[in-house]
C-alpha positions as CSV (number, residue, x, y, z in Angstrom):
1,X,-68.2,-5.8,50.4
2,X,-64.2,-6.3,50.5
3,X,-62.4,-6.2,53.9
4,X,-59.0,-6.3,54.4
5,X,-58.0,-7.1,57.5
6,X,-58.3,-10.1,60.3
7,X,-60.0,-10.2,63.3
8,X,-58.8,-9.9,66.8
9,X,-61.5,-12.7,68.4
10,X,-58.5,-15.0,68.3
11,X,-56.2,-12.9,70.3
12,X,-59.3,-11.6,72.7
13,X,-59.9,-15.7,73.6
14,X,-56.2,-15.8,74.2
15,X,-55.7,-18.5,71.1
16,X,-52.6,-16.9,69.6
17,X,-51.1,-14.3,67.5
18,X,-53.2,-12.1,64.8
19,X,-50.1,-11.7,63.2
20,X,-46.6,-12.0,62.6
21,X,-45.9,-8.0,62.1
22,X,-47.6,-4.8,61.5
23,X,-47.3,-2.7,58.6
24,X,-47.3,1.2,57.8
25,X,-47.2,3.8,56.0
26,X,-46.3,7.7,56.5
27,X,-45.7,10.7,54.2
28,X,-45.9,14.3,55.1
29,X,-47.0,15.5,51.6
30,X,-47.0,13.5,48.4
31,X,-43.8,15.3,46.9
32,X,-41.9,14.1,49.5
33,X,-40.8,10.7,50.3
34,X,-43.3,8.3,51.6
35,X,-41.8,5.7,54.1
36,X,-43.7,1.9,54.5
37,X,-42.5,-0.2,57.5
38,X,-42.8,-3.6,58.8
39,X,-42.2,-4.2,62.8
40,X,-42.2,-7.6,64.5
41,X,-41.3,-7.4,68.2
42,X,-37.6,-7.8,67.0
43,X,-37.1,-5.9,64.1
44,X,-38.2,-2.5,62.0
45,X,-37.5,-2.7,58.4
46,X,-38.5,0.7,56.8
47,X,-38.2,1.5,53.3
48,X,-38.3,5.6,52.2
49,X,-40.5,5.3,48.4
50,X,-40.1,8.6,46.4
51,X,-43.3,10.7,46.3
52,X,-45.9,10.6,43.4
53,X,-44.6,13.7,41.7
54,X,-41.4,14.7,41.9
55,X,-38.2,14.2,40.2
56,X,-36.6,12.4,42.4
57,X,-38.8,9.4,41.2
58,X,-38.2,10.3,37.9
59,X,-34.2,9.7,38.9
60,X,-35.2,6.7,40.8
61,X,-36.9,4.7,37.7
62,X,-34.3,5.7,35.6
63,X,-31.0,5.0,37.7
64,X,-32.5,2.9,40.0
65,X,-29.1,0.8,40.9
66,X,-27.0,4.0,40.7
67,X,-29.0,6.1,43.1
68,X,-29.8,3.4,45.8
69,X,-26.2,3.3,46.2
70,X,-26.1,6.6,47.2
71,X,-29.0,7.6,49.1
72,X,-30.4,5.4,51.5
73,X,-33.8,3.6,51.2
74,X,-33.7,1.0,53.4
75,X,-33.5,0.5,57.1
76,X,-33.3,-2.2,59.5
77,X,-33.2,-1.7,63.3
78,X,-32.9,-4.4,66.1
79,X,-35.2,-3.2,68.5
80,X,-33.9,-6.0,71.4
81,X,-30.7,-4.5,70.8
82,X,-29.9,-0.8,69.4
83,X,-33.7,0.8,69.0
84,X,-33.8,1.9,65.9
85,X,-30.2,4.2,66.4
86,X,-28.2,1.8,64.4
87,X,-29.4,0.2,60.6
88,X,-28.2,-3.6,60.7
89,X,-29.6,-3.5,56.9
90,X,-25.9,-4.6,55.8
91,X,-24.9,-6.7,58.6
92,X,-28.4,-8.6,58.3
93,X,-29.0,-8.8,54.7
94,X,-30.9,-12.2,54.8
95,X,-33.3,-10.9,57.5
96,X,-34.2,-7.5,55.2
97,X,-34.5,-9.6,52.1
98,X,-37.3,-11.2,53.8
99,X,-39.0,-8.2,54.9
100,X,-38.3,-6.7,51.9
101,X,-39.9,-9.3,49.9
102,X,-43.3,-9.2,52.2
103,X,-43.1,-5.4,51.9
104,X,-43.6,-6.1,47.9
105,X,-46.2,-8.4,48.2
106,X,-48.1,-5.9,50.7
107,X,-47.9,-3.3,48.3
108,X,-49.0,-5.6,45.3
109,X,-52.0,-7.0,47.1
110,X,-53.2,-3.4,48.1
111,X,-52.3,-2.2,44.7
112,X,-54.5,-4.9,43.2
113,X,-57.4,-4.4,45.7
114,X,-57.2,0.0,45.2
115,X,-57.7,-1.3,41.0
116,X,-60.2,-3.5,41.9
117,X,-62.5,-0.6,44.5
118,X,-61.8,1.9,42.0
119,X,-63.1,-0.2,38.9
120,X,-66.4,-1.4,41.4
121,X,-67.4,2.3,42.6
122,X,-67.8,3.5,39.4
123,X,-71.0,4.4,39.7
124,X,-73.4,7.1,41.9
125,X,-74.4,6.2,44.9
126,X,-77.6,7.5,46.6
127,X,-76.3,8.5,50.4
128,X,-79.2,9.8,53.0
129,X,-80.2,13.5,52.9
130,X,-78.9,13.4,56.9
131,X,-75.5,11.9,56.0
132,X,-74.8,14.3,52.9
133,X,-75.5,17.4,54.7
134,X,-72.5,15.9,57.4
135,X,-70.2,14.8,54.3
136,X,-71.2,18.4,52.9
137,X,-70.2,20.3,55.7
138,X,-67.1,18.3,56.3
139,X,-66.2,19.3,52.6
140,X,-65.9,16.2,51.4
141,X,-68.3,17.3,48.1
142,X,-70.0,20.4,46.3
């Protein structure tokens, strides 16, 4: 079995931090932008990704430089100071380059780990005659 995660025994015994920030991910509908974001108790970097199918990735692979120039894709907001009414993404540029590189390396683990699931589950399952007939009627399958 592969988890993904830490615990929070640490933090429940009062032995520190779990960790340094928390990541996430929102999109309405997968032709529209889908946003990740890192906060720490200072700071909310968000970046807005293009949807899965839509030409606006398409444009985005393609003039990649051109179009980041013009629409904006990255955010960084002070919380201690402004909430998240002002980006600081210019004024701070080292601070987002850092977020910005544990964003990628978020996304490429989980990337890695979805290829990996994917290539394991394969196979059929057997699931208990009580459990499909929930699944069933949740519509999860035929």
């Amino acid at each position: 079995m592969l988890i993904q995660g830490k615990g929070f025994l640490p933090l429940l015994k009062g032995q520190g931090r779990v960790n340094d920030f928390v990541f996430s991910e929102f999109q309405w509908d997968e032709h529209l932008p889908k946003f990740a974001a890192l906060r720490t108790l200072e700071y909310k970097y968000v970046e807005a990704r293009p949807g899965r199918f839509s030409f606006q990735r398409s444009i985005m692979q393609t003039l990649s430089p051109l179009v980041r120039s013009v629409i904006k894709q990255r955010y960084l907001f002070c919380l201690k100071e402004a909430g998240e009414n002002v980006n600081i993404i210019k004024q701070e540029k080292k601070v987002a380059k850092g977020f910005e590189s544990e964003m990628k390396a978020i996304l490429r683990r989980s990337a890695e780990m979805s290829q990996g699931l994917r290539k394991a589950r394969r196979g059929r399952v057997e699931v208990d005659k009580e459990v499909g007939k929930q699944l069933k009627a949740l519509g999860y399958f035929d």
